[in-house]
N, C-alpha and C positions, 0 to 999 in steps of 0.2 A: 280584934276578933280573929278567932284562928278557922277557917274552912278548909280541906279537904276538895281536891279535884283528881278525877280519874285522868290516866296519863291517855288511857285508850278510846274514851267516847267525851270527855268533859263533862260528864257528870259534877255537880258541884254537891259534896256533901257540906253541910251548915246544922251544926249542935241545935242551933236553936230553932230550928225545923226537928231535926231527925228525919228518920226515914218511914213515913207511914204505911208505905208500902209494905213494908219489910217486920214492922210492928215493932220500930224503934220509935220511942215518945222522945218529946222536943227536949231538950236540955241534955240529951247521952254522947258522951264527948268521945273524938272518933276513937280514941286510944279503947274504950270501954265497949265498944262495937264487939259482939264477938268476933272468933276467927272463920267462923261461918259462915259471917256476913260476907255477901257481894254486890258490887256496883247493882244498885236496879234496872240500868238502863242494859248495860252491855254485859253482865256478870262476872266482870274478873275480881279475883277476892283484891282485901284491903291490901296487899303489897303494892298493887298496881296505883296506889294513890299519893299525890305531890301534898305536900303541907303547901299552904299558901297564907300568907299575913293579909290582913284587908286591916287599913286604918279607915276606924268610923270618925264620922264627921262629927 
């Protein structure tokens, strides 16, 4: 499973949430995020975010 963390507040973005905040429905893979999009918590746009691997159990 691939998530998305912001380098500046640790926001964790996760596809299969999305961001309902923001009015992204679950399954929107972050590459697909527009370039509008910014972190919900802290607002720095997606440049500012780490790919990160999670191996599921």
């Amino acid at each position: 499973m691939e998530v998305w963390k912001c380098e500046k507040c640790g926001y964790i973005y996760d596809a299969k949430i999305g961001d309902p905040s923001s009015g992204v429905p679950k399954g929107t893979a972050f590459e697909d995020l527009p370039e509008s999009w910014v972190c919900p918590r802290c607002g720095v746009s997606k440049r500012r975010f780490k790919k990160m691997e999670i191996e599921e159990a």
